[in-house]
C-alpha distance (Angstrom), angle and dihedral (degrees) to the residues before:
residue distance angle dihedral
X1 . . .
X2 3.54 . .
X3 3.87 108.1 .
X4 4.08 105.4 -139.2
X5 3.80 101.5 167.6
X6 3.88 147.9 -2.4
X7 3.57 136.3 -142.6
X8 3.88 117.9 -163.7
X9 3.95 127.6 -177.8
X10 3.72 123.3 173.5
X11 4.07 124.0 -161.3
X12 4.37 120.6 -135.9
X13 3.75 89.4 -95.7
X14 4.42 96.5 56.5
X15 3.72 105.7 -93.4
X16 2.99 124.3 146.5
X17 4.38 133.1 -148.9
X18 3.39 120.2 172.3
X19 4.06 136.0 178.1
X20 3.68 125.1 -143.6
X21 3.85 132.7 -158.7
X22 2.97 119.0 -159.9
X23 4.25 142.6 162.8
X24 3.47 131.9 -127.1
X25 3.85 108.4 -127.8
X26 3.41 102.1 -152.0
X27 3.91 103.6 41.1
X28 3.88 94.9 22.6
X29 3.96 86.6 -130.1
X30 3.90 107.7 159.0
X31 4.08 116.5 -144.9
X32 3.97 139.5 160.4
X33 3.70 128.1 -136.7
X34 3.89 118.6 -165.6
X35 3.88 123.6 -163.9
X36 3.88 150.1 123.2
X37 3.70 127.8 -60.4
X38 3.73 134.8 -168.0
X39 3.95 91.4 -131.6
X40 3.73 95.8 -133.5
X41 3.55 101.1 100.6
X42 3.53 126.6 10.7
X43 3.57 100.1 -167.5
X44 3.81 87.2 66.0
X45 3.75 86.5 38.5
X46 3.40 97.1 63.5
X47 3.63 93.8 43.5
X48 3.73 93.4 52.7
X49 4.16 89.3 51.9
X50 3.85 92.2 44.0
X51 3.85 85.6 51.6
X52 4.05 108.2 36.3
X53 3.82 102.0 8.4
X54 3.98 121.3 115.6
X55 3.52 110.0 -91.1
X56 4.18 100.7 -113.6
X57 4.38 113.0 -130.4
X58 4.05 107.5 -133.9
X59 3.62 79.6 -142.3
X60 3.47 98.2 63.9
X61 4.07 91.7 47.2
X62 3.51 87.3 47.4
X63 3.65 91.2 53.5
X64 3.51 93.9 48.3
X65 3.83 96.0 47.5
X66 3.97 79.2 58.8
X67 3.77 97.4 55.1
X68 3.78 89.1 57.1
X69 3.50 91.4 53.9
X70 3.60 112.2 93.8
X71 3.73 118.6 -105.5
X72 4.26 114.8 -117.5
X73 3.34 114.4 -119.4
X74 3.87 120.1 -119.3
């Protein structure tokens, strides 16, 4: 998988959560992966997302960009 972008967020106590894009070079399928990562290195981090993060719906993110739209009044 080619890696084409990363998302990190960290919490108030160090964590770290990141979410990678990345492409499939043979099919040219796009997908996300979202997981934990030790913060040291984010080479490695991103490799160890890409490999054994959870695989991320566009539904749900689509769903979720919905919720912080605001709702029209009736």
């Amino acid at each position: 998988m080619k890696v084409l972008h990363s998302y990190w967020f960290s919490d108030m106590s160090g964590g770290h959560m990141g979410i990678v894009v990345g492409e499939d070079e043979r099919t040219k399928e796009r997908k996300a992966y979202i997981g934990i990562a030790g913060g040291h290195n984010q080479e490695d981090d991103i490799a160890a997302i890409a490999a054994r993060g959870q695989k991320v719906s566009p539904a749900i993110l689509e769903e979720i960009l919905g919720k912080l739209k605001p709702q029209k009044s009736k």
